[in-house]
VMD Tcl script that draws the C-alpha trace (Angstrom):
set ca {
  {168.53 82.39 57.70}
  {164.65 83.32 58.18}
  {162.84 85.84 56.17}
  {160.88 88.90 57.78}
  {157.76 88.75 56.44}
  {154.61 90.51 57.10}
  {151.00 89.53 56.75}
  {147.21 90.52 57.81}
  {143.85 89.81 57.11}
  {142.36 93.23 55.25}
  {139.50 94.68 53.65}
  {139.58 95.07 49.89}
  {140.49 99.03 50.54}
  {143.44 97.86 52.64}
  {141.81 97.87 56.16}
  {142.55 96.00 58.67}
  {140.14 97.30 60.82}
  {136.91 100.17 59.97}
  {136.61 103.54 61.41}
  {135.02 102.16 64.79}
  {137.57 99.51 65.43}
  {135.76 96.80 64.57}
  {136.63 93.91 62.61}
  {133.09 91.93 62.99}
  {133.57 91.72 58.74}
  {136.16 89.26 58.89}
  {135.68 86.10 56.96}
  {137.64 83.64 58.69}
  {136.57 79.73 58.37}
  {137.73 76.75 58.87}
  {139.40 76.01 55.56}
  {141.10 80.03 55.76}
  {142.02 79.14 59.82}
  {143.70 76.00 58.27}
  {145.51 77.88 55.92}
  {146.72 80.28 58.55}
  {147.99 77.32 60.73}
  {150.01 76.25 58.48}
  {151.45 79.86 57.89}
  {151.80 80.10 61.63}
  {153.96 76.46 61.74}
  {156.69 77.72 59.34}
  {157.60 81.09 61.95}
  {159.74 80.54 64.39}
  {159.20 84.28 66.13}
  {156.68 86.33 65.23}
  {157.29 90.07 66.60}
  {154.29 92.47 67.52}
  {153.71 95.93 68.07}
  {151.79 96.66 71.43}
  {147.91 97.20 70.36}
  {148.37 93.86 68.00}
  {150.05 91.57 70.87}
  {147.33 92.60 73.09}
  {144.64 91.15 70.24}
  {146.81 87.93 70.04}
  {147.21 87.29 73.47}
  {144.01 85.52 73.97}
  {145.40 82.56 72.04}
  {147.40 81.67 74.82}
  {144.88 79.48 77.02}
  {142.77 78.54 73.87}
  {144.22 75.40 73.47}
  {142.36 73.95 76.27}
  {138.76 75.97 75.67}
  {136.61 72.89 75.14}
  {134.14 75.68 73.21}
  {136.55 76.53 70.42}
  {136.75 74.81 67.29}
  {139.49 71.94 66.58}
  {141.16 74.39 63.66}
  {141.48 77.15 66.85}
  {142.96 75.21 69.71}
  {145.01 73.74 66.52}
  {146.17 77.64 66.11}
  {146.71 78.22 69.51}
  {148.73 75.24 70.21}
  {150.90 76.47 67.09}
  {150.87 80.34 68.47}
  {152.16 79.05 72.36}
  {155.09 77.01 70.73}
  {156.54 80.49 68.56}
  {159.26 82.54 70.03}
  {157.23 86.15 70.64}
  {158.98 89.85 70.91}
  {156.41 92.65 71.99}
  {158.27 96.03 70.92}
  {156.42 98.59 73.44}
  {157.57 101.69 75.73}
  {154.12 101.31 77.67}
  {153.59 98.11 78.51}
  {154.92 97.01 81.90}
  {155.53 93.17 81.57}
  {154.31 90.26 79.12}
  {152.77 87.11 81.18}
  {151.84 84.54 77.95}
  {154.04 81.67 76.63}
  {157.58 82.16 74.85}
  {157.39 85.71 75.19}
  {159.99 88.90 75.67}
  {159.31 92.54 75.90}
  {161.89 94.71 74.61}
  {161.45 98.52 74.12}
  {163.00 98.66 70.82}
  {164.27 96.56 68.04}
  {167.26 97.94 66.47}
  {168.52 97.45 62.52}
  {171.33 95.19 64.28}
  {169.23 93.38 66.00}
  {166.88 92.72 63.04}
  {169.77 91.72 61.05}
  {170.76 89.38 63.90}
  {167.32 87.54 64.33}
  {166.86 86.80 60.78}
  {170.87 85.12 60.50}
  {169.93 82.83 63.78}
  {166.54 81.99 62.71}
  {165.39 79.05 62.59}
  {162.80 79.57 60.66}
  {160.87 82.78 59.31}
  {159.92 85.59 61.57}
  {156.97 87.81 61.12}
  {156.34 91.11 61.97}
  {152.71 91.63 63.13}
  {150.82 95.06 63.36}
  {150.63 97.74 60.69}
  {152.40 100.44 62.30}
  {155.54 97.99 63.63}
  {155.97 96.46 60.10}
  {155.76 100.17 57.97}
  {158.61 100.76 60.30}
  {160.42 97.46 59.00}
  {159.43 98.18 55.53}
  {160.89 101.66 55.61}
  {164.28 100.15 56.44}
  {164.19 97.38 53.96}
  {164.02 94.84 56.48}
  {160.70 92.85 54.99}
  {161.12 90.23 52.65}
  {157.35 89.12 52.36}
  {153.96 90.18 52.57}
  {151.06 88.06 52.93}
  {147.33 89.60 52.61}
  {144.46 87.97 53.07}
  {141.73 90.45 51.33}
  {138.19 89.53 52.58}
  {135.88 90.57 49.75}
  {134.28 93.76 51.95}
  {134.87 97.45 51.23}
  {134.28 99.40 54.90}
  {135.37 103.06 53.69}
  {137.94 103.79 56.27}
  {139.67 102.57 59.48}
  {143.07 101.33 60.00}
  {144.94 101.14 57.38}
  {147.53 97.84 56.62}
  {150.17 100.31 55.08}
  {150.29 103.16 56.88}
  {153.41 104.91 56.16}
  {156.22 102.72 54.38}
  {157.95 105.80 53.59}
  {158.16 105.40 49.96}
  {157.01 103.38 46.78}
  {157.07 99.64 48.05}
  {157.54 97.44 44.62}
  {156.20 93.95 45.34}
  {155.87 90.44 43.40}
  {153.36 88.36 43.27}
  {154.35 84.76 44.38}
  {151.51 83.10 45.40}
  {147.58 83.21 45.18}
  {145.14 81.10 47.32}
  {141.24 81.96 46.36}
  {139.20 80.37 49.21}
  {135.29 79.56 48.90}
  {133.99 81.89 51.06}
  {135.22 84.48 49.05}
  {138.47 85.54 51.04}
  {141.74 85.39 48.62}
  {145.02 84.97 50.37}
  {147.97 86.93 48.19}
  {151.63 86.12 49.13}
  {154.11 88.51 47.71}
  {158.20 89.25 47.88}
  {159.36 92.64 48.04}
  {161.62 93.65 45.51}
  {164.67 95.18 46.55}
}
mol new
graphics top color blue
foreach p $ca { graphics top sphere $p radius 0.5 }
foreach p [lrange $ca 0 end-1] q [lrange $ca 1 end] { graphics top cylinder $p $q radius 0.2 }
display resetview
């Protein structure tokens, strides 16, 4: 049976993204990429909400960029082997590996996924996962808090309904400053 777990890269206010979009402040090198592979080996299906899929996407042909690093096409070759679910009403089609669009995701059908999974499934994009957390489907969170404050933006918890009690499970400081914060949710 595979946890649902949830986890993004975020400001030290809880942004995953400042008040133009932008997320030119992240601090992701080659030892945090490395740690994020090895995140991205232990899902089996990661699901995403429309705007966050259409971010990820571009990992699809990196493998074979010549121009990327070694710890990217190492990501990418990870991302194209997991099991992908895009929950949207507006996109027409998906085209990139291992991939499904479905227009919802019930409770029964969360329940199902996580007794056949093989491994863990995460549930990427803010707005997706609140929904998740509301109904007490996410087991995990992961952050990984880059030491910037940018005011505003897009928040990583928008709306989880209610008080969300988590515990802390695991702490990875990295040295260029970004700390990586694993955490179950208490039910």
């Amino acid at each position: 049976m595979g946890k649902l777990t949830f986890g993004m890269m975020c400001s030290l206010d809880g942004y995953i993204s400042d008040a133009n979009g932008k997320f030119d402040w992240g601090q992701i090198d080659e030892d945090v990429h490395a740690f994020a592979n090895a995140e991205q080996a232990r899902e089996s299906t990661t699901i995403y909400g429309r705007r966050m899929f259409e971010t990820m996407a571009a990992w699809d042909t990196l493998a074979e960029d010549p121009d990327v690093s070694q710890v990217e096409r190492d990501f990418a070759a990870l991302w194209r082997k997991t099991d992908k679910i895009v929950v949207s009403r507006s996109l027409a089609q998906v085209t990139t590996t291992r991939t499904r669009l479905v227009r919802e995701l019930t409770a029964g059908d969360i329940e199902a996924l996580k007794a056949s999974s093989r491994g863990d499934i995460s549930v990427s994009g803010p707005t997706l996962a609140a929904s998740y957390m509301r109904q007490g489907f996410v087991d995990e969170v992961s952050l990984y808090y880059v030491p910037v404050v940018v005011g505003s933006g897009r928040p990583a918890f928008p709306d989880v309904g209610s008080l969300l009690k988590l515990e802390r499970i695991e702490v990875r400081p990295f040295n260029n400053g970004v700390t990586f914060m694993r955490f179950a949710v208490k039910k």
